[in-house]
ROTORNU-663590 format. One record per atom (N, C-alpha, C, CB): z, y, x; residue in one letter. Coordinates in steps of 0.02 Angstrom, whole numbers, plus 50000, padded with zeros to 5 digits. Glycine has a CB too. Example, Ala and Ser with C-alpha at 12.3 -4.5 7.8 and 13.67 -1.06 7.14 Angstrom:
BEGIN
503904971650660A503904977550615A503904983550660A504524977650565A503544988850642S503574994750684S503945000250645S502864997050704S
//
This chain:
BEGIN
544795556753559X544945553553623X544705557853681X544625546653627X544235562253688X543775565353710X544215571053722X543175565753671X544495575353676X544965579153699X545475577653719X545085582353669X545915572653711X546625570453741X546225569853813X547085562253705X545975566053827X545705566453904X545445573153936X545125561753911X545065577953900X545055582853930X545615586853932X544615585353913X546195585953904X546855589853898X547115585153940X547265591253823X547175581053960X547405575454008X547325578254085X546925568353995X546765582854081X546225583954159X546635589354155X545195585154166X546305595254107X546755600354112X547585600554154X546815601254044X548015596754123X548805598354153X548735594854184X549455598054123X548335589454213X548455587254306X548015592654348X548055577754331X547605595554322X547255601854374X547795606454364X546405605754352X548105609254323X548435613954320X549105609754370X548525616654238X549325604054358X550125601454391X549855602754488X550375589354360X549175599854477X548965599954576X549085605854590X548095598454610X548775610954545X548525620454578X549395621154599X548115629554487X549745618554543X550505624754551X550695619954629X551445624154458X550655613554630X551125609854692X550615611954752X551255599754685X549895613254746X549665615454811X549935621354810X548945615454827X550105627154771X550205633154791X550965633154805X549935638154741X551355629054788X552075627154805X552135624854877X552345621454757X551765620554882X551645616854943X551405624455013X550875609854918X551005628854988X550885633355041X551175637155085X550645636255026X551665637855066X552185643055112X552555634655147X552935650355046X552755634255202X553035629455255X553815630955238X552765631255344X554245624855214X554875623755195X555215627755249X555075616255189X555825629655224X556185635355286X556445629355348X557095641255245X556485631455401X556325628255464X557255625055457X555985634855545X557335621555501X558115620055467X558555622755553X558285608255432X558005624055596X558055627655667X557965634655660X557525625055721X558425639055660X558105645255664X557735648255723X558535649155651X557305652455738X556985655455782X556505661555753X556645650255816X556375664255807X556015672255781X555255670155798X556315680855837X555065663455806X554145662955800X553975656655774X553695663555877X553705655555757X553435648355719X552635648155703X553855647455640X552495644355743X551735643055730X551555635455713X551325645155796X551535635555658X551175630555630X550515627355623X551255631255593X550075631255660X549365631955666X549565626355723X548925640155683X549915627555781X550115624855861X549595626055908X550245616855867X549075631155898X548765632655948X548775639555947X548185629755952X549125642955950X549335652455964X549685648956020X549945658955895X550305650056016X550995653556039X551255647556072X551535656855975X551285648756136X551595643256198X552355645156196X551245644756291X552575640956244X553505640356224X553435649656267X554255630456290X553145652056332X553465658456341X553025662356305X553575660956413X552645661756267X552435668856218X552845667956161X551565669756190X553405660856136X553745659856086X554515664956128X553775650356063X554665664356187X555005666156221X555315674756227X554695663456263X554675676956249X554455683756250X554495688956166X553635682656279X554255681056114X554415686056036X555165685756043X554105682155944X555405678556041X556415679256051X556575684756083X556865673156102X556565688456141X556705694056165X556685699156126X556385695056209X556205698656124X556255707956062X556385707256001X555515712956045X556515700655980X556745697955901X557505700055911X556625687955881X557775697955955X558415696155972X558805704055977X558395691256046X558305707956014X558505711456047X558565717255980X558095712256114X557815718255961X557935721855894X558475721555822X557395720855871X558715714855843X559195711555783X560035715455808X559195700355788X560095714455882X560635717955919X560775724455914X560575717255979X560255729855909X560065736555902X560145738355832X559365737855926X559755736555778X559735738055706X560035732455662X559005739355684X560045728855674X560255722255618X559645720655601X560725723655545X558965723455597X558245722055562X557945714055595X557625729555588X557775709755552X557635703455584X556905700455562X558225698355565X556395700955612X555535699055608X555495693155610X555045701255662X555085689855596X554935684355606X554245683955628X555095680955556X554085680055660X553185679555696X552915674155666X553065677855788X552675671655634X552225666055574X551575664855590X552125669055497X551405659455609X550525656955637X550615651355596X550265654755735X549835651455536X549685644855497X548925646355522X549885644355400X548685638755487X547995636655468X547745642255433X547945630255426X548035640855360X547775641855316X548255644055240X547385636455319X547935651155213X548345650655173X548405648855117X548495653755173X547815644355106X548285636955047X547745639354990X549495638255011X547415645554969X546905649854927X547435655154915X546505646154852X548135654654921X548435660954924X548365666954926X548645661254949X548585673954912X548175680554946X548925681055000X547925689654876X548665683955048X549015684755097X549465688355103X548775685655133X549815694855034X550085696455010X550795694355001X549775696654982X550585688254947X550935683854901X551245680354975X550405678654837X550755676955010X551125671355058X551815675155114X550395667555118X551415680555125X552025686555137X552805686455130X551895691555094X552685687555061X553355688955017X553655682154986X553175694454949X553215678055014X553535668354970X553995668355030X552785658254964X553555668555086X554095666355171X554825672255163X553445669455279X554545677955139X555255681455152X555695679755101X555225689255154X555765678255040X556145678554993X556185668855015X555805682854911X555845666555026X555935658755016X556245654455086X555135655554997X556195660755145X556625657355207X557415663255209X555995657855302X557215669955162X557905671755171X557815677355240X558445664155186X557185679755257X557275684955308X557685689555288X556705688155328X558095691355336X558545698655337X558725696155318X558545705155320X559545701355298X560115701855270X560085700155224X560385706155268X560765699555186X560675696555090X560765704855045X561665688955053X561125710455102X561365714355056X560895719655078X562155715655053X560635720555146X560175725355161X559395723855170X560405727955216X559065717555133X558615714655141X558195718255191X558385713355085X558325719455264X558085723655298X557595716155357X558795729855329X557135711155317X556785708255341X556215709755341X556855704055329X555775706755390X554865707855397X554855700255429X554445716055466X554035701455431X553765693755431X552885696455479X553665689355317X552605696055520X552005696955546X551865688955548X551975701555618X551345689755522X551115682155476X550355683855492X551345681555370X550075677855523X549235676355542X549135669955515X548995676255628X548355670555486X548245664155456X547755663955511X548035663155373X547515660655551X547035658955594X546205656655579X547355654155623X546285650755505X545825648055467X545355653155453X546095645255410X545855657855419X545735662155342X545685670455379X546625661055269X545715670655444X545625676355487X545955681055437X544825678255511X546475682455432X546705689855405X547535687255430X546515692155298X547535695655459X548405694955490X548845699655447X548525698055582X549415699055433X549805701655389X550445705955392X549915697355363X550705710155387X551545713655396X551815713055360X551745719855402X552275709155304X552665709155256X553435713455271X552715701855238X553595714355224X554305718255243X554605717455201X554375725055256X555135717855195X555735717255141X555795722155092X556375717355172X556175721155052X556455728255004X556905732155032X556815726554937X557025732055090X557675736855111X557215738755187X558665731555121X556665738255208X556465738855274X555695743155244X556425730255322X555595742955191X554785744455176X554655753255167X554535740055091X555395756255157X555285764355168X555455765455233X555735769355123X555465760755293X555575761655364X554905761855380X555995756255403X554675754455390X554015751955399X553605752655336X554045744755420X553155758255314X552805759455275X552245754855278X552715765155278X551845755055235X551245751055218X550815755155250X551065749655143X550815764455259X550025766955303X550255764255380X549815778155304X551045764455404X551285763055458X551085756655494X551885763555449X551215750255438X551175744855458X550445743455472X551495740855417X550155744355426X549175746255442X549135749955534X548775755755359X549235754855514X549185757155582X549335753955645X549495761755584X549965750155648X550065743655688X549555738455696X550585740155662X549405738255646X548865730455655X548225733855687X548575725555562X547915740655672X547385743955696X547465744355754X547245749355673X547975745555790X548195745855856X548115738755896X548925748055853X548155736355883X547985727955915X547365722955854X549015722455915X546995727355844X546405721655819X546065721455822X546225719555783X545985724155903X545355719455942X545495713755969X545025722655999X546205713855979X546415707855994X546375700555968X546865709055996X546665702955891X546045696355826X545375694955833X545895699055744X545165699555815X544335701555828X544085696855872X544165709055863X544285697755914X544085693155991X544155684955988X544685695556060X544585683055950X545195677455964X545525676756002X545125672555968X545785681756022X546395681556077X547035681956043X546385687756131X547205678156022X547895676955952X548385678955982X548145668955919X548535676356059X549155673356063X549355681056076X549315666556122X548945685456146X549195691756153X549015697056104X549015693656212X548695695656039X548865699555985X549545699755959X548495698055938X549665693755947X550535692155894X550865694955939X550935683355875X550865693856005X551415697856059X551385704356062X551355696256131X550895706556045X550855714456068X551055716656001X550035718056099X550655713355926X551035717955865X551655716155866X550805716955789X552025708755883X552835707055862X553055714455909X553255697155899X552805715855968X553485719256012X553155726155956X553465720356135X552615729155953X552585734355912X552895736555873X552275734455890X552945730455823X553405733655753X554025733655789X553465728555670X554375729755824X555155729555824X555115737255879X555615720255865X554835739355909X554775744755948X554945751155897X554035744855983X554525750555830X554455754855812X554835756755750X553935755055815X555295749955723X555895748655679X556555753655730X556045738355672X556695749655802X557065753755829X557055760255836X557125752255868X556445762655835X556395770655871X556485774655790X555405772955924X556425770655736X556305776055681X557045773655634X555375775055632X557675768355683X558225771655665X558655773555728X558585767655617X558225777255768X558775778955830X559085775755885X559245780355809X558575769855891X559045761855932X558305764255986X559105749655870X558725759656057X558225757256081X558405749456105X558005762056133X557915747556124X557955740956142X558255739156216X557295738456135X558555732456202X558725732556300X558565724956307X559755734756336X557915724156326X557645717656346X558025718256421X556705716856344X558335708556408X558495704456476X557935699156471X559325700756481X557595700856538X557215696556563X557215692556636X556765699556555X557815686756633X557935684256676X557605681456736X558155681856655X556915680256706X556255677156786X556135683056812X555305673056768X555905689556778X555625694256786X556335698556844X555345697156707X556855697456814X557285700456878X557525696956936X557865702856856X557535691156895X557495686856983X556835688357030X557435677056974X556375689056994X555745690857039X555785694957069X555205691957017X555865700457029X556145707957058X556535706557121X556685712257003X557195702057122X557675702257169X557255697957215X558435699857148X556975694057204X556585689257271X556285694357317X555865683657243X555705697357264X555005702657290X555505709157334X554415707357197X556095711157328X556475715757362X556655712857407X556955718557334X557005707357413X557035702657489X556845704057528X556805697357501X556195702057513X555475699357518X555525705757576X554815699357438X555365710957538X555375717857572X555605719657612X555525721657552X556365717857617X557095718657656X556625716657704X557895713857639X556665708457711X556465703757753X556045709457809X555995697257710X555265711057764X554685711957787X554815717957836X554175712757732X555295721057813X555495728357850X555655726857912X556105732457820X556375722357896X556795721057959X556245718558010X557455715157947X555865713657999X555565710158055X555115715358066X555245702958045X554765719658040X554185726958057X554895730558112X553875734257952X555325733958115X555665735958168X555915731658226X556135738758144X556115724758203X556215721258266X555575719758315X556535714858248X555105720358280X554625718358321X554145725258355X554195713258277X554275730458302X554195737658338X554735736858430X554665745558264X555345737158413X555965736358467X555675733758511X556605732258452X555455726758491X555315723258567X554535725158623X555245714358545X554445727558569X553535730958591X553645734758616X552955733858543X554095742958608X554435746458653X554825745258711X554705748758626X555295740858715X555795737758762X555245734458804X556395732358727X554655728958790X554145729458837X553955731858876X553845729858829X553435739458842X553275742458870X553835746158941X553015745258820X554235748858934X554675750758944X554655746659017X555145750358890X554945739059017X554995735259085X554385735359106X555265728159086X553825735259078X553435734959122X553365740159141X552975732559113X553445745159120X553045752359165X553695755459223X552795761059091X554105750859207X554805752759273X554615747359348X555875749259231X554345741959305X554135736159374X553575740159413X553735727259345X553055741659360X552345744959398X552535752659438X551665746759326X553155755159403X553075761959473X553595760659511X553155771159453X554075754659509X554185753659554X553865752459613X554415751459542X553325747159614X552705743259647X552575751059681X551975738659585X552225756059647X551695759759652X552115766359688X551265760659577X552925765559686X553235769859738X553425768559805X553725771859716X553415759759808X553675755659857X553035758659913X553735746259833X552405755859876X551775759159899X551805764359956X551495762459842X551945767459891X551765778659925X552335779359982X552075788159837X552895777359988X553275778060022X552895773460097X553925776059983X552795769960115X552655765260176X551925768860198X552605755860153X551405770260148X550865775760169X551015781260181X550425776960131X551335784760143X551385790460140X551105795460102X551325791360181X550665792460037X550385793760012X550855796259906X549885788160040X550555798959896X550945801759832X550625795959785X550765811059805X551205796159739X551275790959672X550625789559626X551845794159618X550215795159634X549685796459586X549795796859538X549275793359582X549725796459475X549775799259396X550405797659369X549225796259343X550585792559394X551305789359400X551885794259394X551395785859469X551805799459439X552105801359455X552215809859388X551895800459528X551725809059371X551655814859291X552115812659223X550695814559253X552325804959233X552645803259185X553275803659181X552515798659175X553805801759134X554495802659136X554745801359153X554765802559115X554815793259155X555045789859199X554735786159279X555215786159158X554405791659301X554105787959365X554695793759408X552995788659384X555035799259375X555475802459427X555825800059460X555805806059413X556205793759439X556695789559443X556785784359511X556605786159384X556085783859501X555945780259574X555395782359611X555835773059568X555265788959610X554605790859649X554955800559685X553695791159569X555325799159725X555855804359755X555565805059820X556675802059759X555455812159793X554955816959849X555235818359932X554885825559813X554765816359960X555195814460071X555765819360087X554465817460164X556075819160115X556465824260138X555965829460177X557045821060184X556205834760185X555835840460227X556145839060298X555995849060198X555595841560337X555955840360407X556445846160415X555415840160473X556895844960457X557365850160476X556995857060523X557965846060522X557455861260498X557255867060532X557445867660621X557635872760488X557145870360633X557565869260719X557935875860715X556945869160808X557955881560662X558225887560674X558775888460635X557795892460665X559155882360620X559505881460583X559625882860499X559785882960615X559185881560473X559125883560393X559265875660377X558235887660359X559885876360354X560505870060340X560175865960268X561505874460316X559955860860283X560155857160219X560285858160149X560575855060230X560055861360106X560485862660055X560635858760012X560345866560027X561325858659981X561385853159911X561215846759930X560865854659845X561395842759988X561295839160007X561805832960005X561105841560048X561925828760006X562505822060005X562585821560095X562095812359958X563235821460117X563305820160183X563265826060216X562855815660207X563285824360300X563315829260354X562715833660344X563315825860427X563055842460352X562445847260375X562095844960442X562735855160389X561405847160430X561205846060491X561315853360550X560425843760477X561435849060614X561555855160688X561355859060676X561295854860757X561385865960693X561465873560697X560985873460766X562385876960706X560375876860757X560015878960834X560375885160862X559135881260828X560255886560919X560355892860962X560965892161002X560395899360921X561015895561062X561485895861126X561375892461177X562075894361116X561545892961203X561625888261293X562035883161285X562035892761365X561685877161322X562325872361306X562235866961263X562865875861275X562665861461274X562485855761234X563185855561152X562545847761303X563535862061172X563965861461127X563675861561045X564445866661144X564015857360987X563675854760940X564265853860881X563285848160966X563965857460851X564645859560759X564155856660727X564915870060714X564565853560692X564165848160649X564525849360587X564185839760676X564525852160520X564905852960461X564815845360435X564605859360408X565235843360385X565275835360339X565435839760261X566165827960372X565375844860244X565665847460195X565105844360137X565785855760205X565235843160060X564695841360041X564545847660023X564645836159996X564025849659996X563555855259972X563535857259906X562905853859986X564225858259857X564245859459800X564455855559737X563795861059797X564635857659706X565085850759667X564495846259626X565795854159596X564655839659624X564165836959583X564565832759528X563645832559626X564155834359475X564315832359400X564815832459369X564225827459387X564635841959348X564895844259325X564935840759251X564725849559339X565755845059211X565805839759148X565325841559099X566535839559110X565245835559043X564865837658989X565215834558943X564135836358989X565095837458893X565405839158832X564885833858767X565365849058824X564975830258750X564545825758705X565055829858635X564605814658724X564655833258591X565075833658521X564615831158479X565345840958494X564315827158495X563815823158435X564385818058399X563045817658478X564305818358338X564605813858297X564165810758263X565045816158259X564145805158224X563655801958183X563895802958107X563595794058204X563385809158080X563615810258010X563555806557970X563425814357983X563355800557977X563485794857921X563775788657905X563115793257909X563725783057874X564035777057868X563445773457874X564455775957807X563665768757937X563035763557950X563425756257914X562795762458054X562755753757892X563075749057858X563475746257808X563215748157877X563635750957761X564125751157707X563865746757647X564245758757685X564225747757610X564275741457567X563605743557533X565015740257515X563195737357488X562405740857450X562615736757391X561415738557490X562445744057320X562605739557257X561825737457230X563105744257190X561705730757221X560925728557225X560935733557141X560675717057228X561345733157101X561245738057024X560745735156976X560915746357039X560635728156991X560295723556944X560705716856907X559695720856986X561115717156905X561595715356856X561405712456778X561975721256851X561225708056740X561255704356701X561855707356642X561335698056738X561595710656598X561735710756513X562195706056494X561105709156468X562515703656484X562705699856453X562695697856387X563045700156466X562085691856347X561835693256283X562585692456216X561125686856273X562525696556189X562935696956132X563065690056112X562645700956077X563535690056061X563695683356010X563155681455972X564265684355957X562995687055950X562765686355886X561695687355903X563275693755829X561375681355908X560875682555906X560285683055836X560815679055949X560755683455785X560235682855729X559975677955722X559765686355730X560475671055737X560215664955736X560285662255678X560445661255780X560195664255616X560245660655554X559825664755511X560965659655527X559425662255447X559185668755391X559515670055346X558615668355355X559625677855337X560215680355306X560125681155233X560405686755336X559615677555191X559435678755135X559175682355111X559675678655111X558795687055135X558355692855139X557905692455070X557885692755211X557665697955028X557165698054994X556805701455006X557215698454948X556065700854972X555375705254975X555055705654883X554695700055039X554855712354899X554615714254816X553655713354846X554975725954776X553755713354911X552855715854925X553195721554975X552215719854838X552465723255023X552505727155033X552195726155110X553045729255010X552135733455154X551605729755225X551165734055187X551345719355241X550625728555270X549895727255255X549555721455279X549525732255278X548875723055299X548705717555307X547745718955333X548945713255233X547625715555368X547005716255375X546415708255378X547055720655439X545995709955376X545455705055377X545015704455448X544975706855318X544925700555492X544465701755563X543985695655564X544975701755640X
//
C-alpha cells in the first residue's frame, strides 16, 4: 500500500512539473504585436509603440520579424529553453525562412535573453547577440528595463538590417509634427525679430527728421550753425547753408534757380538783369539694377509622410528555433 501511494506521489509530481513547465511559456497572443509584456510593469503603450516602429520597419526592409517579451518569471525554466518554446510555439518568422528572434527578459529571474531562429542565427550570431546585450547592460543592472528593451529591440533590428544590406526608414508621426510646429515656431520667431527690427529703424528715422528739423528751424532765426546735427546724413536735408551775400563787382550767382543777380559798374541807373537758369538740372540716370532673384516663390516644406506599406508583419509566420542567441544574467 505504501508503495502504490508513493508511486501515486511520484506521477502527480511528475503530471504538476510537466503542466507547470507547459504552463511557462504564455499561450500565443491571439493579437499580434512586436512587444508583449507580461510582467506589465516594463513597457508603456509608447515604449510598446517605439518597439512597433522598428519591428515594423525591420519586417518592411528584410522580412526578419523580433519580438520584445517581458515576464515575471521563468517558471524554473533555463532561459534558453523559454527562448526557443516562444519561437517555435508562437510561430516567430516565416514558416519557410524561419528568419525569427525573440529579446525576452525575465524581470523576477534577472537574466535577459536573444533567441533566434534557425534561419536568422548565422546572421545574428551567438558572440554577436552577446555583444548586444553587453552594450546595454547597464541598463538591466540598474533596473532601468524599460530603456534597456528599447535600446537592445532597436539594436538588434539595426543590426539584422545593416548585415543584409537594408536600412531602416522609421515614420515617426509626433516627432515630425513637432519638427513642423518647432519650424513655425521659428518662421514665426524670425518674422516678428525683423518686423520689429523695421519699426525700431523707421522710428528712429522720424524722430531724428522731427529733431533736425526743430534744431534747423533754430540755426536759421539765430543764425547760428546746426551743431553736430549737422555731421550726420540726414541733417543735409534740412540744414542748407545761407546764401552768400552778393558781390557788388558783379561775380554772378552761380548754379543758381532764378534771376542772375545785377552786374556792378558804369554810370547810370541802367540795369540787365539775366533770368537764364544756370545749367541744366537733373541730368538722366540710368537705374540697371535688376533683382537677381525670386521673392517669394513657392517653399517645398520636404517633410512628407511615408506612406506605411500593406504589409506590417501583422501575423506569426510559423517560424522555428533549434536554440541559439544569448543571454545574460544582471
Amino acid at each position: 500500500m505504501k508503495k502504490i501511494r508513493f508511486g501515486l506521489l511520484l506521477v502527480l509530481t511528475f503530471v504538476f512539473m510537466m503542466g507547470a513547465a507547459l504552463a511557462a511559456v504564455p499561450a500565443k497572443p491571439s493579437t499580434f504585436s512586436y512587444a508583449y509584456d507580461f510582467d506589465g510593469s516594463v513597457l508603456s503603450e509608447s515604449d510598446k509603440k517605439n518597439i512597433e516602429d522598428y519591428g515594423e520597419a525591420l519586417f518592411e526592409a528584410t522580412g526578419d520579424q523580433v519580438i520584445a517579451v517581458v515576464v515575471s518569471f521563468l517558471d524554473g525554466m533555463e532561459v534558453a529553453d523559454y527562448a526557443t518554446d516562444l519561437i517555435n510555439k508562437w510561430g516567430i518568422g516565416d514558416n519557410n525562412k524561419d528568419n525569427g528572434a525573440v529579446v525576452l527578459l525575465a524581470v523576477g529571474d534577472r537574466e535577459i535573453k536573444i533567441g533566434t531562429g534557425t534561419g536568422i542565427d548565422r546572421v545574428l550570431t551567438g558572440s554577436r547577440a552577446g555583444s548586444l546585450i553587453d552594450d546595454n547592460f547597464n541598463y538591466f543592472a540598474d533596473g532601468n528595463y524599460s530603456r534597456g528593451m528599447i535600446s537592445l529591440y532597436k539594436d538588434v533590428c539595426k543590426y539584422l538590417a545593416s548585415a543584409r544590406g537594408k536600412s531602416l526608414s522609421i515614420s515617426t508621426p509626433q516627432a515630425t509634427v513637432s519638427s513642423n510646429s518647432s519650424r513655425g515656431s521659428s518662421q514665426r520667431s524670425s518674422e516678428d525679430e525683423g518686423g520689429s527690427m523695421f519699426r525700431l529703424i523707421l522710428t528712429i528715422i522720424v524722430i531724428y527728421i522731427i529733431v533736425s528739423a526743430i534744431f534747423n528751424a533754430r540755426s536759421r532765426r539765430t543764425g547760428r550753425s546746426g551743431g553736430c546735427l549737422n555731421m550726420l546724413f540726414l541733417g543735409s536735408l534740412f540744414n542748407r547753408p545761407p546764401r552768400p551775400p552778393r558781390n557788388a563787382f558783379g561775380g554772378g550767382y552761380r548754379g543758381g534757380f532764378g534771376a542772375r543777380p545785377p552786374r556792378a559798374g558804369g554810370f547810370g541807373s541802367g540795369r540787365s538783369s539775366g533770368s537764364s537758369a544756370g545749367g541744366r538740372v537733373g541730368g538722366s540716370s540710368r537705374s540697371g539694377g535688376s533683382s537677381g532673384g525670386r521673392v517669394g516663390g513657392s517653399r517645398s516644406s520636404g517633410s512628407s509622410f511615408g506612406s506605411r506599406g500593406s504589409s506590417r508583419g501583422g501575423s506569426f509566420g510559423g517560424g522555428s528555433s533549434r536554440g541559439g542567441g544569448a543571454s545574460r544574467k544582471f
